[in-house]
N, C-alpha and C positions, 0 to 999 in steps of 0.2 A: 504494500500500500504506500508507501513512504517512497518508494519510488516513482510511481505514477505523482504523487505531491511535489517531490523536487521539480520534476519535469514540468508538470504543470506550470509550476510558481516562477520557476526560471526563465520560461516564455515568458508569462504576466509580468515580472518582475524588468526583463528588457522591453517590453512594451511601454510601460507607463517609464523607463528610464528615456526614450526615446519623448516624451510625451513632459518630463520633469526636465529644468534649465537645471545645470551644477549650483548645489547648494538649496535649493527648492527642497520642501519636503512633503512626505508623503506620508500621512496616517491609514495603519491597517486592525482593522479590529474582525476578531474572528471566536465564535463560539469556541467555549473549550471540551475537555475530554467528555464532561458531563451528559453533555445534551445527546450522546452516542446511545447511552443507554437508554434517555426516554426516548428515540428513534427505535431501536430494539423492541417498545412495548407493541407496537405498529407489525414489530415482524413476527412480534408471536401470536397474534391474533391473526395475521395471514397462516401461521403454519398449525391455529387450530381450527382454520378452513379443511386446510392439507387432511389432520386427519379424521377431519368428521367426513373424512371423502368429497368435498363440495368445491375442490380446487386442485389442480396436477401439482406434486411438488416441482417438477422440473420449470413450470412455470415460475414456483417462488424462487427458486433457485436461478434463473435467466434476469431476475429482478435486480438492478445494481441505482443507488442511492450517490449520486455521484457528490457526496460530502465527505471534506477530510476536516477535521478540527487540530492543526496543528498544537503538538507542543514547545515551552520558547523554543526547547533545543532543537527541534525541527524546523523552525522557524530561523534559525540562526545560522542552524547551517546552510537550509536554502540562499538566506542574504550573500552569507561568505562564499557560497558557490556563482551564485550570480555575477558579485563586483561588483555592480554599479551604484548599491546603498550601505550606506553604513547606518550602524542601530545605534540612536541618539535615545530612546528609552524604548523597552519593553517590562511589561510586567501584567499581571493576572488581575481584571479591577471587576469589580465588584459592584455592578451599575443597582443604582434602587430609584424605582420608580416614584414620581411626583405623587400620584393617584394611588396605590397600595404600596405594603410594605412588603409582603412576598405574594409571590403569583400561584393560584391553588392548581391542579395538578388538573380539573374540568376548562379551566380559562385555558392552561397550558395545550392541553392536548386538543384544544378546535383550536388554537393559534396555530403547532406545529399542522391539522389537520388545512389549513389555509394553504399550506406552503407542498402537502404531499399528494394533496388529493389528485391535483392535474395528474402528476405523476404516477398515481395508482391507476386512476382511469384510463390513463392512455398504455398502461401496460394490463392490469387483470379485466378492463373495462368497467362500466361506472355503477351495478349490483354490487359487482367483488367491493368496489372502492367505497362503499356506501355501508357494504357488512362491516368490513375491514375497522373503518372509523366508526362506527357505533360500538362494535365489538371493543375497542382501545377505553373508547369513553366509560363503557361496564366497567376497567379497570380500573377507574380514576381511584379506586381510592388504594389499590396495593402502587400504584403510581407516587400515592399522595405520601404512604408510609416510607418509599423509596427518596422521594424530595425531600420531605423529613431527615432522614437517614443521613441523607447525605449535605446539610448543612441549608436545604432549600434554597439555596440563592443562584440567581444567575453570574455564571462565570463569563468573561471575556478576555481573549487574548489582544492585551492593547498593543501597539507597535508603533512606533514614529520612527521612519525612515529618511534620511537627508542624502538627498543624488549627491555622489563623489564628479 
């Protein structure tokens, strides 16, 4: 995976250097390791399609989530492999919203359901993608114990980058 990311990033990365004057900088904010596993709850409610029979695994298995949530260290080493930016700060911040204090695990998962649903529809078609996200919501609350768990807060990978 971390391969397909350098590659990625190292395009994007000479892109916007071509795009940035020397000394101009660029801020990069990117979900962190967290939000992998509320995407996970999505994929287990597809594979208890699989086995109530109501879905071919191969299908869920042809399914790919084109999201990486780098780490700094991955993040860093992309920069230094790149060359064209140097890391003027990075660090893990901790954004809190104006309107609540933490975001409940039903508000969460029709927000992530905003961003996946094209994406389910246009691969299981829009039944599957329809079960799929009710099905996720039923979980909200071993979801909610999970947020819980894990500190409930939303992570971000901040980055400020300055073109060499």
């Amino acid at each position: 995976m971390l391969l397909n990311f350098e590659k990625d990033m190292v395009i994007f990365f000479n892109a916007r250097a071509e795009e940035i004057v020397p000394g101009g900088m660029m801020v990069f904010i990117s979900p962190f390791l967290s939000y992998i596993r509320l995407v996970e709850f999505f994929g287990s409610s597809l594979m208890d399609l699989v086995n109530e029979g109501k879905l071919d695994e191969s299908l869920v298995d042809s399914f790919n989530l084109p999201m990486y949530f780098p780490s700094p260290q991955d993040m860093a080493k992309v920069v230094e492999k790149n060359g064209c930016f140097s890391i003027e700060k990075m660090e893990l911040a901790y954004p809190k919203s104006k309107f609540v204090d933490e975001i409940d695990a039903k508000t969460f998962i029709i927000n992530l359901r905003a961003v996946l649903e094209g994406l389910l529809i246009n691969h299981f078609g829009s039944k599957i993608a329809e079960e799929v996200c009710a099905r996720t919501l039923l979980k909200s609350e071993e979801i909610s114990t999970w947020m819980k768990a894990n500190g409930g807060k939303s992570c971000q990978l901040f980055v400020a980058l300055k073109r060499k």
